[in-house]
PDB file of the backbone (N, CA, C, O) and the ligand in Angstrom, with CONECT records:
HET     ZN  A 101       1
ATOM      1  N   UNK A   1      92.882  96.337-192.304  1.00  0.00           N
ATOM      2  CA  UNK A   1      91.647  95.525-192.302  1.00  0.00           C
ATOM      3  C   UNK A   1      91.934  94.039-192.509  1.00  0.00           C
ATOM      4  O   UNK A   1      91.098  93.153-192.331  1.00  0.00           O
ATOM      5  N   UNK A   2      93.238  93.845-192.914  1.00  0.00           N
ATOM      6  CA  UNK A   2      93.109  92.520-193.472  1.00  0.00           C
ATOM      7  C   UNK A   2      93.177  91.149-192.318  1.00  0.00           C
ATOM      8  O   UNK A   2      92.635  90.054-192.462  1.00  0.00           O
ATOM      9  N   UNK A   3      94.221  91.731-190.892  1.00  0.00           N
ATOM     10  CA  UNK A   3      94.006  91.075-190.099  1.00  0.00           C
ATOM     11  C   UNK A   3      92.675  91.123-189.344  1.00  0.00           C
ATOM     12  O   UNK A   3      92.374  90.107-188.718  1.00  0.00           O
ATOM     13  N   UNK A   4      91.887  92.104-189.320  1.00  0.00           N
ATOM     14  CA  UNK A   4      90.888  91.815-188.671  1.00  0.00           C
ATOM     15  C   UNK A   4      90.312  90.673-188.125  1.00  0.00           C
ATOM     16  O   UNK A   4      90.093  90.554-186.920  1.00  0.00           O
ATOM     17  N   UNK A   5      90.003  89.647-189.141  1.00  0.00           N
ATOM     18  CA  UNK A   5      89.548  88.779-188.820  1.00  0.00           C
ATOM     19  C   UNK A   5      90.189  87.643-188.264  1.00  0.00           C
ATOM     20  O   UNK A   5      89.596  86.670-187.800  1.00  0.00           O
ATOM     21  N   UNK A   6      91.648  87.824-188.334  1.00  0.00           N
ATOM     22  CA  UNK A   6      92.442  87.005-187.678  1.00  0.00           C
ATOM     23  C   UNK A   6      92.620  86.750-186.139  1.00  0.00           C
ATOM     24  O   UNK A   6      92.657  85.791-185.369  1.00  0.00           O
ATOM     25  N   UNK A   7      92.716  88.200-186.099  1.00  0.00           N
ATOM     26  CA  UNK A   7      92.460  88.639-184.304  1.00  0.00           C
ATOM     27  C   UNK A   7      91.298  89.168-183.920  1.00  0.00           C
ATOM     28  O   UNK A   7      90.698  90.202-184.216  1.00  0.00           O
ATOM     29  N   UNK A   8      91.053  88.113-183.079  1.00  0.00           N
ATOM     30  CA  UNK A   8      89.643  89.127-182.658  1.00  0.00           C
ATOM     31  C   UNK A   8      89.806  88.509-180.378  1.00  0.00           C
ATOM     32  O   UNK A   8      89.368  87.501-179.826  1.00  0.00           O
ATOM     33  N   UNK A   9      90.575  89.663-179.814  1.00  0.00           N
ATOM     34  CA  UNK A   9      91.442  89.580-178.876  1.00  0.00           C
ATOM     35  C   UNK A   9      90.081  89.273-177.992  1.00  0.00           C
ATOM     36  O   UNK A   9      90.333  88.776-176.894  1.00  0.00           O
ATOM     37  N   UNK A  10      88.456  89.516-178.327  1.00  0.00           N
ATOM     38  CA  UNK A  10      87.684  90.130-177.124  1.00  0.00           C
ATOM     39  C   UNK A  10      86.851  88.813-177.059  1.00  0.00           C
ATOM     40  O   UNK A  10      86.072  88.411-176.195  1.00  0.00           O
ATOM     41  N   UNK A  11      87.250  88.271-178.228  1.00  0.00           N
ATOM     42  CA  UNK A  11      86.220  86.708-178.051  1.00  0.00           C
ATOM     43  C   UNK A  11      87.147  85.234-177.149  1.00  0.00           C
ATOM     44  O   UNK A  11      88.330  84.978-176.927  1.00  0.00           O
ATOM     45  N   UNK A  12      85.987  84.644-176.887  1.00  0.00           N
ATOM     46  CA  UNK A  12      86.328  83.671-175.606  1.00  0.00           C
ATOM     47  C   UNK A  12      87.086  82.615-176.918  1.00  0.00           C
ATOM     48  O   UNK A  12      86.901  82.849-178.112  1.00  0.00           O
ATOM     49  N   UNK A  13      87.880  81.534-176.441  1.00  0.00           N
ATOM     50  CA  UNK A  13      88.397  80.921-177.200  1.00  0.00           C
ATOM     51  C   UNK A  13      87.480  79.427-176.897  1.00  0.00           C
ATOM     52  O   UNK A  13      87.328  78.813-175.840  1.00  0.00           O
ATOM     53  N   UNK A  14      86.935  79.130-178.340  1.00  0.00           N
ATOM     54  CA  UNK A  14      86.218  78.228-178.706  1.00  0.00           C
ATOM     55  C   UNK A  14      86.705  77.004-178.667  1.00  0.00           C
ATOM     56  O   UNK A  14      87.881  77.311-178.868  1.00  0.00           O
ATOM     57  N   UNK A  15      86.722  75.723-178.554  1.00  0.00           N
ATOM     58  CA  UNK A  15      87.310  74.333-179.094  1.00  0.00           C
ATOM     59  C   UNK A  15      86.270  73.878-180.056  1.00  0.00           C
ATOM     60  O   UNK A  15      85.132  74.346-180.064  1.00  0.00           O
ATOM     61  N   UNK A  16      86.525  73.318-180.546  1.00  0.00           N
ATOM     62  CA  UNK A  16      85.370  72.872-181.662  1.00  0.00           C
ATOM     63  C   UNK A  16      86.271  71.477-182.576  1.00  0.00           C
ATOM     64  O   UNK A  16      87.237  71.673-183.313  1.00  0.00           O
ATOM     65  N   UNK A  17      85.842  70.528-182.372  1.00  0.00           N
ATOM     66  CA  UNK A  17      86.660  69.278-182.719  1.00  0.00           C
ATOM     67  C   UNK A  17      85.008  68.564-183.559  1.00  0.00           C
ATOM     68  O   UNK A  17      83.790  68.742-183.558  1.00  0.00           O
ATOM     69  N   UNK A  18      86.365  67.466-184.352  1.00  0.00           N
ATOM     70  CA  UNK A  18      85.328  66.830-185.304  1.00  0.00           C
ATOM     71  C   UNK A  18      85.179  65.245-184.756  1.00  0.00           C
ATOM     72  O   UNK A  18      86.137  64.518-184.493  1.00  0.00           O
ATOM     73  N   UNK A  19      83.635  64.844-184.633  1.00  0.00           N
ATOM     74  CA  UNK A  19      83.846  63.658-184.531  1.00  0.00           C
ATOM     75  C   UNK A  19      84.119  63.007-185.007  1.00  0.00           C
ATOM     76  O   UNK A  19      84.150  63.205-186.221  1.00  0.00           O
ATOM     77  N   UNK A  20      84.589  61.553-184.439  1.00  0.00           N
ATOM     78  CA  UNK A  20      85.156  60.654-185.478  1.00  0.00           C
ATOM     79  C   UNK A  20      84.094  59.342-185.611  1.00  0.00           C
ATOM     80  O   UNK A  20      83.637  58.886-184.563  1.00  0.00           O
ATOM     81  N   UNK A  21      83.738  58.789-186.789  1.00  0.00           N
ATOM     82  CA  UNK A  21      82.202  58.129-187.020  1.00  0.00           C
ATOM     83  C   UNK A  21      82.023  56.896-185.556  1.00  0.00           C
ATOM     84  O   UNK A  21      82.677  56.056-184.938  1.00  0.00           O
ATOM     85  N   UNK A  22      80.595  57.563-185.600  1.00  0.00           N
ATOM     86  CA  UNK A  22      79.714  57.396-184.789  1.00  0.00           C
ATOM     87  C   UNK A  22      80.674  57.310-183.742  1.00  0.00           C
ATOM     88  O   UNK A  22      81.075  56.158-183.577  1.00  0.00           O
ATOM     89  N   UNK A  23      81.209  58.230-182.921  1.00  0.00           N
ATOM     90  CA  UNK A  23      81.403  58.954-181.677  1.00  0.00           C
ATOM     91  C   UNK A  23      80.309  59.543-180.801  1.00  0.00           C
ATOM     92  O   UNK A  23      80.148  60.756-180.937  1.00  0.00           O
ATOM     93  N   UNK A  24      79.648  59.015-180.063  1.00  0.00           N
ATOM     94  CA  UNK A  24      78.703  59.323-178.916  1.00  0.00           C
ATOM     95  C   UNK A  24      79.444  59.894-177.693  1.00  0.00           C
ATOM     96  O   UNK A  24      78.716  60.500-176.906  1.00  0.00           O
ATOM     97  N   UNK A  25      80.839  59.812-177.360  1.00  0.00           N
ATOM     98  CA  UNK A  25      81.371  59.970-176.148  1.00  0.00           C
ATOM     99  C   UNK A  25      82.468  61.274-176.356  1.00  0.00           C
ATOM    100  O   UNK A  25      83.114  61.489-177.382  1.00  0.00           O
ATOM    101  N   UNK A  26      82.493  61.973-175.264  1.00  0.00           N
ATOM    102  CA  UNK A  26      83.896  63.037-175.110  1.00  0.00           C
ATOM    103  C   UNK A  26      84.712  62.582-175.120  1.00  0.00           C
ATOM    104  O   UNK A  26      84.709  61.895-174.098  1.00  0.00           O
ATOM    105  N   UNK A  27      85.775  62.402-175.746  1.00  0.00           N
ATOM    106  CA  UNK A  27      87.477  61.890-175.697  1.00  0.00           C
ATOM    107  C   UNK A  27      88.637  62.953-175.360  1.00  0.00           C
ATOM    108  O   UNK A  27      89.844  62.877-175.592  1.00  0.00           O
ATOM    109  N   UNK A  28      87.916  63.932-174.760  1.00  0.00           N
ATOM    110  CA  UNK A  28      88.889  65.161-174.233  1.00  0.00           C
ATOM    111  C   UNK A  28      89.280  64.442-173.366  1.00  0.00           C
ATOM    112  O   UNK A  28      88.546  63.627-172.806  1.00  0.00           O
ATOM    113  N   UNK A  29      90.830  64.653-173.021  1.00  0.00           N
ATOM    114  CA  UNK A  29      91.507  64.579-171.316  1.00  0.00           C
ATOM    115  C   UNK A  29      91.564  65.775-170.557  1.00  0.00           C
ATOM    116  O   UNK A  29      91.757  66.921-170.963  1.00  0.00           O
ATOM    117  N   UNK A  30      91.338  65.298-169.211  1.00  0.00           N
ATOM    118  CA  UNK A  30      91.670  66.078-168.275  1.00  0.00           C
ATOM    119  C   UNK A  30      92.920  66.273-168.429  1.00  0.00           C
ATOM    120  O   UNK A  30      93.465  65.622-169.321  1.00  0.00           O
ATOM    121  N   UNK A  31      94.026  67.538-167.336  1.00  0.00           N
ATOM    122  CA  UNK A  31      94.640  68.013-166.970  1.00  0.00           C
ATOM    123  C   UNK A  31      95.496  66.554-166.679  1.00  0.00           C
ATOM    124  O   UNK A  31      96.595  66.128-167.034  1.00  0.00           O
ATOM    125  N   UNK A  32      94.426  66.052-165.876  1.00  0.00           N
ATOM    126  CA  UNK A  32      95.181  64.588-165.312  1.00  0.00           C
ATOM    127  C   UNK A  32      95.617  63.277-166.262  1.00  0.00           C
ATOM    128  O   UNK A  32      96.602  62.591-165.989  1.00  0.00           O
ATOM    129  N   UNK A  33      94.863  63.057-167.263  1.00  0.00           N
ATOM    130  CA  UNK A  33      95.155  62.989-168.316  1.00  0.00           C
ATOM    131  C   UNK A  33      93.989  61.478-168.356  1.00  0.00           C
ATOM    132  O   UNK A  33      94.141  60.542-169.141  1.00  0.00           O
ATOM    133  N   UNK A  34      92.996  61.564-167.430  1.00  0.00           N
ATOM    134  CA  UNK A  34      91.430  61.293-167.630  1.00  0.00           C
ATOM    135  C   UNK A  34      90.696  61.773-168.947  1.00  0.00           C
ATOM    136  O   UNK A  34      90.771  62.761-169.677  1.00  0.00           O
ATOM    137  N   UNK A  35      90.071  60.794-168.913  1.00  0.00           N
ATOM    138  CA  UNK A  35      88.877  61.105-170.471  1.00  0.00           C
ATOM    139  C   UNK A  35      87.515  61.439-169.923  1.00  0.00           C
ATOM    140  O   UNK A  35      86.889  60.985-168.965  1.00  0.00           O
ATOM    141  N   UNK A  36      87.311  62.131-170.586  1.00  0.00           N
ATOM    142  CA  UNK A  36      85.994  63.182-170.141  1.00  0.00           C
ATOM    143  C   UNK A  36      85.097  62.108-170.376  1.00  0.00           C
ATOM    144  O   UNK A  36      84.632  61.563-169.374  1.00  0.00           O
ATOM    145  N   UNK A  37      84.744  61.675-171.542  1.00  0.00           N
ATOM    146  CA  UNK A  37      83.660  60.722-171.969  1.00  0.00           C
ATOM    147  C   UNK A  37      82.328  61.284-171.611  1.00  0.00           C
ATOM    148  O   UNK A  37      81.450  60.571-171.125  1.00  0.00           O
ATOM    149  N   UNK A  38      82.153  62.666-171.865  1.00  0.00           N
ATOM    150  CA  UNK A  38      80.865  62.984-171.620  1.00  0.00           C
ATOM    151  C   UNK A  38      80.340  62.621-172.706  1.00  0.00           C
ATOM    152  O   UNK A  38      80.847  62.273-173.772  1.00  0.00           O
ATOM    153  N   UNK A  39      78.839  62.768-172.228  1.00  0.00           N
ATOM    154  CA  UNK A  39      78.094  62.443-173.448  1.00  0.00           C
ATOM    155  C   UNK A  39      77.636  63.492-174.436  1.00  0.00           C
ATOM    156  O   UNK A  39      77.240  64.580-174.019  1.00  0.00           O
ATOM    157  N   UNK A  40      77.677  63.182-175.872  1.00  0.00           N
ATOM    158  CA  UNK A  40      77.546  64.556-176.941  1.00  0.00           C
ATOM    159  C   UNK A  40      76.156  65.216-177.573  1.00  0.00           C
ATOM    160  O   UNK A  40      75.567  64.676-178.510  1.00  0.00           O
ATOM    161  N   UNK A  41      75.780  66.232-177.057  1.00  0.00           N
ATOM    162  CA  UNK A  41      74.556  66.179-177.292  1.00  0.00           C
ATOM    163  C   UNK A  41      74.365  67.376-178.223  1.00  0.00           C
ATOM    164  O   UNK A  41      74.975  68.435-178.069  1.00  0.00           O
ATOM    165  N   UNK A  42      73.360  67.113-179.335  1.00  0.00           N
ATOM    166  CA  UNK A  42      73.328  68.335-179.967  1.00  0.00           C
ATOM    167  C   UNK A  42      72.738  69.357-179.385  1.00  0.00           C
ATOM    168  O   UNK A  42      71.986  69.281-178.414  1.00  0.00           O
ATOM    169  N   UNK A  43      73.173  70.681-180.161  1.00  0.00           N
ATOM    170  CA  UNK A  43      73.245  71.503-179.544  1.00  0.00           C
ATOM    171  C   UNK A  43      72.633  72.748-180.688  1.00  0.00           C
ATOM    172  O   UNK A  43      73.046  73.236-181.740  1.00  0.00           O
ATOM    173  N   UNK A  44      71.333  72.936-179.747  1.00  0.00           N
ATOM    174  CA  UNK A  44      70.658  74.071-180.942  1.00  0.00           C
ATOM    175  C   UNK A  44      70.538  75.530-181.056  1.00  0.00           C
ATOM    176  O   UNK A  44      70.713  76.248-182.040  1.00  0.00           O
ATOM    177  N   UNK A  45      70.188  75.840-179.787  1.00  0.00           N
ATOM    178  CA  UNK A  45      70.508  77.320-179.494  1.00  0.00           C
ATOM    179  C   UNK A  45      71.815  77.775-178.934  1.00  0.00           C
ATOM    180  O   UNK A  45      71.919  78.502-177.947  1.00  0.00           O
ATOM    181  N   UNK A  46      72.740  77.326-179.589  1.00  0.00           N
ATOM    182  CA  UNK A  46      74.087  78.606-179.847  1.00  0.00           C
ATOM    183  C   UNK A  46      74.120  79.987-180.042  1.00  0.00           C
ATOM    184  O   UNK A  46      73.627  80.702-180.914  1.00  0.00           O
ATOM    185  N   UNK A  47      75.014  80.293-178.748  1.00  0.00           N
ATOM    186  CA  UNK A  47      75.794  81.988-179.127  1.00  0.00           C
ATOM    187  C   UNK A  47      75.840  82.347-179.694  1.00  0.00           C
ATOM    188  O   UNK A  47      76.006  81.409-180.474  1.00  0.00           O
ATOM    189  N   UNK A  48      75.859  83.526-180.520  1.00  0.00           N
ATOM    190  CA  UNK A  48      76.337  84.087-181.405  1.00  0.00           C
ATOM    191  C   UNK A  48      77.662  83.379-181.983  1.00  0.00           C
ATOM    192  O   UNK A  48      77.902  82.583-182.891  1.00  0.00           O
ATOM    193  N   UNK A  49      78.545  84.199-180.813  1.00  0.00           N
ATOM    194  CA  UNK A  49      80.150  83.577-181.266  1.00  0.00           C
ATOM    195  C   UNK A  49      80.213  82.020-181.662  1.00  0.00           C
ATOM    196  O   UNK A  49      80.996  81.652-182.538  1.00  0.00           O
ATOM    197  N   UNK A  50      79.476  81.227-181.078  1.00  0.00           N
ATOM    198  CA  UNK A  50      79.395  80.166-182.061  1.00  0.00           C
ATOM    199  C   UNK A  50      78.880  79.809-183.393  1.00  0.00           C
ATOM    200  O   UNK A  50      79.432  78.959-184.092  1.00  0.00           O
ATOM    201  N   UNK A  51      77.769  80.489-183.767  1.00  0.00           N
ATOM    202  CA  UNK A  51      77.246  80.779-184.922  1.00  0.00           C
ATOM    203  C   UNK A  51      78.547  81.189-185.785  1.00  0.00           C
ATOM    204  O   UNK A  51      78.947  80.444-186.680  1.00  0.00           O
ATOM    205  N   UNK A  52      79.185  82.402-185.479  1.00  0.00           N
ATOM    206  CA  UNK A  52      79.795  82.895-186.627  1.00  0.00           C
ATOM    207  C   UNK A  52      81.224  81.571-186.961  1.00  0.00           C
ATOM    208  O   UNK A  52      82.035  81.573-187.888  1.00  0.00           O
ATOM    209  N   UNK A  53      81.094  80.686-185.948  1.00  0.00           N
ATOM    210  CA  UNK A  53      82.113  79.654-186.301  1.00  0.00           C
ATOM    211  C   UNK A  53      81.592  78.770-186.831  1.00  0.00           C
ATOM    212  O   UNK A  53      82.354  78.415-187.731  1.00  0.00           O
ATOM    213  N   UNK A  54      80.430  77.968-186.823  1.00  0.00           N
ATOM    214  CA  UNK A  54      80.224  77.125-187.276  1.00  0.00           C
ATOM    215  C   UNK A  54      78.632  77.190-188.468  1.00  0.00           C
ATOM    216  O   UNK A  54      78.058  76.378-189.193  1.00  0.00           O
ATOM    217  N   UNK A  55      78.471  78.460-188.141  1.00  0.00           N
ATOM    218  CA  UNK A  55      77.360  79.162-188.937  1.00  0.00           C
ATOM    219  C   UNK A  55      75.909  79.079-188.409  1.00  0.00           C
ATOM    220  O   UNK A  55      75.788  78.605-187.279  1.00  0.00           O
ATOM    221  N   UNK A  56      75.005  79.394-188.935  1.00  0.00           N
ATOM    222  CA  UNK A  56      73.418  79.312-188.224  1.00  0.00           C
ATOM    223  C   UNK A  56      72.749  77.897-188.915  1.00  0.00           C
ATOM    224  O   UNK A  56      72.538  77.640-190.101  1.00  0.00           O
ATOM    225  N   UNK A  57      72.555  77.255-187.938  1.00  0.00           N
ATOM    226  CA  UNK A  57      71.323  76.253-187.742  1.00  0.00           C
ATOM    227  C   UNK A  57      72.156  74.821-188.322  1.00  0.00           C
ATOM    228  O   UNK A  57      71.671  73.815-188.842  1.00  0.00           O
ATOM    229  N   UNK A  58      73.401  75.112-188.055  1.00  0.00           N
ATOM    230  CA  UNK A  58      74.565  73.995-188.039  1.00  0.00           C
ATOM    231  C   UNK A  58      74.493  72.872-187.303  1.00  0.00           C
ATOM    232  O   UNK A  58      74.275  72.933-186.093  1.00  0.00           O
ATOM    233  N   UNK A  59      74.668  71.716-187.948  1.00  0.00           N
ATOM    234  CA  UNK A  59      75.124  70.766-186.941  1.00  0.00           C
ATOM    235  C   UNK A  59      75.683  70.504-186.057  1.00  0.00           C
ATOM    236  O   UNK A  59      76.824  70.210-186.415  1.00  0.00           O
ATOM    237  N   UNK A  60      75.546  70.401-184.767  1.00  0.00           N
ATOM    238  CA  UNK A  60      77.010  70.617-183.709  1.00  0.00           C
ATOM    239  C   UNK A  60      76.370  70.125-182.462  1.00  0.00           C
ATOM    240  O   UNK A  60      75.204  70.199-182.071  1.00  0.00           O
ATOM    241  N   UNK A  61      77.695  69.479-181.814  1.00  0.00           N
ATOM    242  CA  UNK A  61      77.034  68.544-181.057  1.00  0.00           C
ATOM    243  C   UNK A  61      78.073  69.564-179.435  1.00  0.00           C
ATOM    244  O   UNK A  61      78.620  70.660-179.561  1.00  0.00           O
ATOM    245  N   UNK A  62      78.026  68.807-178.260  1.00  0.00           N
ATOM    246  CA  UNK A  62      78.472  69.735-177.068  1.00  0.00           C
ATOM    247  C   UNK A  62      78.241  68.739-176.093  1.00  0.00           C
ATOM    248  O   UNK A  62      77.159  68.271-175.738  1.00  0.00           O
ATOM    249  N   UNK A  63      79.529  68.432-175.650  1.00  0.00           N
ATOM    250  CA  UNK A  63      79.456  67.895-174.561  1.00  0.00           C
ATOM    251  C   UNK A  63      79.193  68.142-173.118  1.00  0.00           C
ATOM    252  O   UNK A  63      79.681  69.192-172.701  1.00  0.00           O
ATOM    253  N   UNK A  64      78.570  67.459-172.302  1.00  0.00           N
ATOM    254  CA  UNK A  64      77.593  67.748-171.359  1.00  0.00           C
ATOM    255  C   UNK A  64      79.077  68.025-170.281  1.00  0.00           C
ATOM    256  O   UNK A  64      79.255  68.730-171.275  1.00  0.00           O
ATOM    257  N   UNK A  65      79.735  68.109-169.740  1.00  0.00           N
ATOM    258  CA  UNK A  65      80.601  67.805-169.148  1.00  0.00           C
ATOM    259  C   UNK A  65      81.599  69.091-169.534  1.00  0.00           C
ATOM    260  O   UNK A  65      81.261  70.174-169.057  1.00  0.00           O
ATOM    261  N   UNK A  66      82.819  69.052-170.374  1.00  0.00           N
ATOM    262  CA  UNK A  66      83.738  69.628-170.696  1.00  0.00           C
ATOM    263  C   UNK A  66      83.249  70.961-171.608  1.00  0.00           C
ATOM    264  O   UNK A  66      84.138  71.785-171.822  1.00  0.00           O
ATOM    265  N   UNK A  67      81.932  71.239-172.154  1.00  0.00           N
ATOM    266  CA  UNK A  67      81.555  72.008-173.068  1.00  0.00           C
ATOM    267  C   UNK A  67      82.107  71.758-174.439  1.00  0.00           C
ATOM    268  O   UNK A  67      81.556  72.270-175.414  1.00  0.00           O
ATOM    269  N   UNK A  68      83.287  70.912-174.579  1.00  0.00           N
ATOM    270  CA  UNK A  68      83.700  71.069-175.927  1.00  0.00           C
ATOM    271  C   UNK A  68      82.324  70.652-177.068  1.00  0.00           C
ATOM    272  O   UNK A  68      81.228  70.096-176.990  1.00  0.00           O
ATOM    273  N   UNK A  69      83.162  71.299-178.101  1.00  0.00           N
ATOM    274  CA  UNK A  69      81.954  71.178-179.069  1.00  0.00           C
ATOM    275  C   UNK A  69      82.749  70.657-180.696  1.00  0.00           C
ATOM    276  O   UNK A  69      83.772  70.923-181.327  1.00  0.00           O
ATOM    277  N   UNK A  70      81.504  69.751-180.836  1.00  0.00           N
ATOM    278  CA  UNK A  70      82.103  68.549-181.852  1.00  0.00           C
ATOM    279  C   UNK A  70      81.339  69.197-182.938  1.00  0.00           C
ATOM    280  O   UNK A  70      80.422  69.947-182.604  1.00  0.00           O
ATOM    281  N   UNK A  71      81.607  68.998-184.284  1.00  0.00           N
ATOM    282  CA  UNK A  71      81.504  68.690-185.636  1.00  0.00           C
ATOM    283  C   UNK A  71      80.855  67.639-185.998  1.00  0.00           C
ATOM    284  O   UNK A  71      81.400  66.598-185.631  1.00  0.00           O
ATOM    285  N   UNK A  72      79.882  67.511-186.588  1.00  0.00           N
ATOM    286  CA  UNK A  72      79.102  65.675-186.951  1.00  0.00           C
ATOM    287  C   UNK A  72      81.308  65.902-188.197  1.00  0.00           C
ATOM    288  O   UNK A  72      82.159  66.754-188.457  1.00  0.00           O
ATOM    289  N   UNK A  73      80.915  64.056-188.494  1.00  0.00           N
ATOM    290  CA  UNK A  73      82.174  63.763-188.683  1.00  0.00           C
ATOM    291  C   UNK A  73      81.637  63.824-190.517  1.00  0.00           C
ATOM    292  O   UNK A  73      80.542  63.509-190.983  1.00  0.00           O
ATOM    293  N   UNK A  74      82.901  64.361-191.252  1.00  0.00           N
ATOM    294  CA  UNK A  74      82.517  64.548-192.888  1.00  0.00           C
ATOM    295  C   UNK A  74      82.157  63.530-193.400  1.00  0.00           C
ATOM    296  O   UNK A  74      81.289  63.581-194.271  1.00  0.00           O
ATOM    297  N   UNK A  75      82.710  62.334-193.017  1.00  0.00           N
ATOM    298  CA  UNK A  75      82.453  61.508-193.813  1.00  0.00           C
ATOM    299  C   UNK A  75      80.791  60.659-193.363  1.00  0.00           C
ATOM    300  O   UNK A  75      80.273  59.636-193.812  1.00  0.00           O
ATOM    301  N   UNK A  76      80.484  61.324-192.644  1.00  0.00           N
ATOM    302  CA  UNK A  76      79.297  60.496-192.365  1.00  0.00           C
ATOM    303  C   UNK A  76      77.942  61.632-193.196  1.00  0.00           C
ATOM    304  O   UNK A  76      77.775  62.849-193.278  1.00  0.00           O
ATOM    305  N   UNK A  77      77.174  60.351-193.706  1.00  0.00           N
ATOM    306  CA  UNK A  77      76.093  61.179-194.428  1.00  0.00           C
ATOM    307  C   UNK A  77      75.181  62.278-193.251  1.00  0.00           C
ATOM    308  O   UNK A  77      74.698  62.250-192.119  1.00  0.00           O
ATOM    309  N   UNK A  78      75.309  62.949-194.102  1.00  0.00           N
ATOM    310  CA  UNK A  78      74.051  64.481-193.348  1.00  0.00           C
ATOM    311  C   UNK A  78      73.211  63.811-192.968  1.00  0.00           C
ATOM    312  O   UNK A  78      73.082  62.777-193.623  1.00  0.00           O
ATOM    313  N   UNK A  79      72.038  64.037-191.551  1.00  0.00           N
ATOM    314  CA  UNK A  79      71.205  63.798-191.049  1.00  0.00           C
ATOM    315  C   UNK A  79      70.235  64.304-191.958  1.00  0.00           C
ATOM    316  O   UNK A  79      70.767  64.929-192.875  1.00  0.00           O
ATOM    317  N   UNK A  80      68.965  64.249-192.021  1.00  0.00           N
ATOM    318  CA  UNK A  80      67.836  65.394-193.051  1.00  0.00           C
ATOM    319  C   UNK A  80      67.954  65.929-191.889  1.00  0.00           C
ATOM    320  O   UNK A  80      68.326  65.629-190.754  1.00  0.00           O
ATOM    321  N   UNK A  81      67.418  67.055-192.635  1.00  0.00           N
ATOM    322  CA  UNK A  81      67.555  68.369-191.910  1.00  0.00           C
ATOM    323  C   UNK A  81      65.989  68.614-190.806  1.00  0.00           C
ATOM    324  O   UNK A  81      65.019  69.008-191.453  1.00  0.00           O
ATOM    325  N   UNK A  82      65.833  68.482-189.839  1.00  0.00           N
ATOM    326  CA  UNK A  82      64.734  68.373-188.953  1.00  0.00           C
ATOM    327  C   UNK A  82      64.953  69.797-188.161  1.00  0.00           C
ATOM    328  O   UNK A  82      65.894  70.042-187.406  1.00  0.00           O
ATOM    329  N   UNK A  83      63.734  70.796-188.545  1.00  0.00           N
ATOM    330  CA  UNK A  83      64.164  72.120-188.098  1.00  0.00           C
ATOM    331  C   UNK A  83      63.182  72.102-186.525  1.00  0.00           C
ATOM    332  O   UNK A  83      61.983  71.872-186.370  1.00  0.00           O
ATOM    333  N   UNK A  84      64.020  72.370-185.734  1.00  0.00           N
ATOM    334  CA  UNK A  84      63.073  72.543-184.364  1.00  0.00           C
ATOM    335  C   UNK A  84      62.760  73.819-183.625  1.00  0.00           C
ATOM    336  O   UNK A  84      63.685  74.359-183.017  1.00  0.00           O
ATOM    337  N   UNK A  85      61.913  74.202-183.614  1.00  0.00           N
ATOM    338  CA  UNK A  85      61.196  75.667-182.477  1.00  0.00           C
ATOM    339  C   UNK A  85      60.923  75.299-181.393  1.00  0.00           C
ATOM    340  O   UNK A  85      60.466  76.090-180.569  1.00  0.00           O
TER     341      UNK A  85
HETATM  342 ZN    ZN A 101      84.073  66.391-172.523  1.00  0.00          ZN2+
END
């Protein structure tokens, strides 16, 4: 049981990066070694499998472009919390 949670072979592999303060833009490279510079948009209705990474009703932002998905950055103060339906 103990690896369980280590491997989990059937889930898609996530990126999940932290921004760095006040980062509005994707800084992923392409293959080519181009910058995505998409723009980061939060992101509210998440997957499951993202939930269990970054938890429910988390901050998290997703770029329009590459899909990667950002972290608000630690050192920046918490937004209040604005719950949306
Ligand atoms: Zn991107």
């Amino acid at each position: 049981m103990a690896e369980a949670a280590a491997t989990t072979p059937s889930a898609p592999k996530i990126k999940i990066k932290t921004r760095k303060p006040r980062q509005r833009a994707c800084d992923e490279k392409s293959e080519k070694g181009k910058l995505c510079a998409g723009h980061l948009k939060r992101w509210y209705d998440y997957p499951k499998a993202v939930e269990q990474l970054v938890g429910a009703k988390a901050e998290i932002y997703r770029c329009e472009f590459c899909k990667t998905l950002y972290k608000p950055d630690p050192n920046e103060l918490p937004r209040s919390y604005v719950l949306r339906y």
